[in-house]
N, C-alpha and C positions, 0 to 999 in steps of 0.2 A: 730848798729849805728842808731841813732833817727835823723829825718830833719824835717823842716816846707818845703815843698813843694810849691811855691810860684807859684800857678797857681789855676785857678778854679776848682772846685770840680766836674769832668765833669761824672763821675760815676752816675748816676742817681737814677737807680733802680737795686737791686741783679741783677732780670730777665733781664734784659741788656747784663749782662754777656756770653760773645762768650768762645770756647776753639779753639786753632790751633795749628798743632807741623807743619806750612811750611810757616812762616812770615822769614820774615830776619829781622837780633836786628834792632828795632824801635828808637826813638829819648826818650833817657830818662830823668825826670826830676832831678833823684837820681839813682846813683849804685852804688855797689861795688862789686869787684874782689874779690874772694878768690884762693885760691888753699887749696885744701882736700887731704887726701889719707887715707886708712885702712893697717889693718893688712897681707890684703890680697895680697896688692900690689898695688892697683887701685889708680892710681892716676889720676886727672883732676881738669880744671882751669872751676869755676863757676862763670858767671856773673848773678847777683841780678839787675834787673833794675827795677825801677817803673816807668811808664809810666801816663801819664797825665789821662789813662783809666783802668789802673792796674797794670800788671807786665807782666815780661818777663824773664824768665830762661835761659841762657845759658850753655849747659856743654860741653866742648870740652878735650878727652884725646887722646893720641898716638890710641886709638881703633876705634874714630870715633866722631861725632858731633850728638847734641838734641837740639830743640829750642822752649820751651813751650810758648805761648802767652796766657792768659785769661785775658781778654779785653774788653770794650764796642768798638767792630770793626764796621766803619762804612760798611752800607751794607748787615751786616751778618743777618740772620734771625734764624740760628741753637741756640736753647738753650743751655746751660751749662751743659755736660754731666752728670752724679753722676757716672758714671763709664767707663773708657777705660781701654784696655790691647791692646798692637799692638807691633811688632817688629818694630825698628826705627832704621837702619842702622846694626849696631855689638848690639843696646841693644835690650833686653826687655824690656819695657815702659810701664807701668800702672799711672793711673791718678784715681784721687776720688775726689765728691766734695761734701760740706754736706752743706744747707741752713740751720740756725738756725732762728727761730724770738725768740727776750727777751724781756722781761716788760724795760722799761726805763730804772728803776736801776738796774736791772742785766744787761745791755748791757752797762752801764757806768760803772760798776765795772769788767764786764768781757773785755773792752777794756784799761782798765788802769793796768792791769793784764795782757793782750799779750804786748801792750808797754813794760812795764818793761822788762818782758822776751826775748824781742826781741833787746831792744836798749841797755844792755849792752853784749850783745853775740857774740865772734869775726864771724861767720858768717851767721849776722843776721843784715838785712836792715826793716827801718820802717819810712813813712815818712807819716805826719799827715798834710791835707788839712784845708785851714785857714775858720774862720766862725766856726767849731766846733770841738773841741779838741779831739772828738771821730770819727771822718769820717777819718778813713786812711787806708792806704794799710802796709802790714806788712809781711815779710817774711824769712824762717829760713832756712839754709842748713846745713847738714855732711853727712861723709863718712862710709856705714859699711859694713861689711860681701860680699864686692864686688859689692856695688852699693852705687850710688848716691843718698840722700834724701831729698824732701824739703817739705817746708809745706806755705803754705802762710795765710792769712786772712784780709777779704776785709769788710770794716767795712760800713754802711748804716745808721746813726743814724736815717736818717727821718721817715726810716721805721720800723727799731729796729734789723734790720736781719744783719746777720752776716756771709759771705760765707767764709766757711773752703775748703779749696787743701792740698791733698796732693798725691806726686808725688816720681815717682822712677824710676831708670835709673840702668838695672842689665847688666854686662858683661853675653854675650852669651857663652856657651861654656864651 
């Protein structure tokens, strides 16, 4: 699902970027709900939020609850990890995050390329801040081999960088 976001573009800079798994769901400007399951059995309800400063993951199944925040949080002065592993209730949780910079035209053709991919994907939110058609937040979920996967990507035209997540939530056990 693709949306115009109808608020300012409050993401400033990548380095803004906070990580948190202990916010409770924040007020969003766009979400959506899915439900997933694999082969394995796993099944869970994922909420996709974008937030006026990024996103916010929600997974909740019969085994327990996750709640990713990466954000410009007021406050926070921790930078954007590139790498977590931690045990998060019944899961194992690893987080990754990768800053790109692109010349202009690789970062218009590379963000008109995760659009597509992401707005017609049934579980795949992407909603583009007004002023430029490359500044959005964009984010993808599914289910496999007993875990939860998402991926997101936070777009920065002013600067040309482009911050990738991605994220995984494993049944313990």
């Amino acid at each position: 699902m693709l949306t115009t976001l109808h608020t300012a573009y409050t993401d400033t800079r990548a380095g803004d970027l906070a990580w948190s798994l202990d916010k409770e769901p924040l007020p969003a400007l766009a979400d959506l709900d899915v439900e997933v399951g694999d082969e394995w059995g796993l099944r869970a309800r994922v909420g996709l939020r974008l937030l006026g400063a990024s996103h916010q993951v929600l997974v909740a199944s019969e085994r327990g609850e996750c709640a990713e925040t990466v954000a410009c949080m007021p406050g926070s002065r921790a930078p954007l990890p590139f790498g977590v592993a931690r045990r998060v209730g019944p899961w194992d949780y690893e987080f990754a995050a990768r800053i790109e910079t692109l010349s202009r035209g690789s970062f218009a053709g590379r963000a008109q390329e995760l659009l597509a991919l992401v707005a017609d994907h049934p579980h795949g939110l992407a909603g583009t801040f007004p002023g430029d058609p490359h500044a959005f937040t964009a984010m993808l979920v599914q289910c496999a081999e007993g875990s939860v996967r998402w991926r997101t990507w936070h777009a920065y035209p002013q600067e040309g960088r482009l911050v990738t997540t991605r994220s995984q939530v494993r049944v313990l056990g």
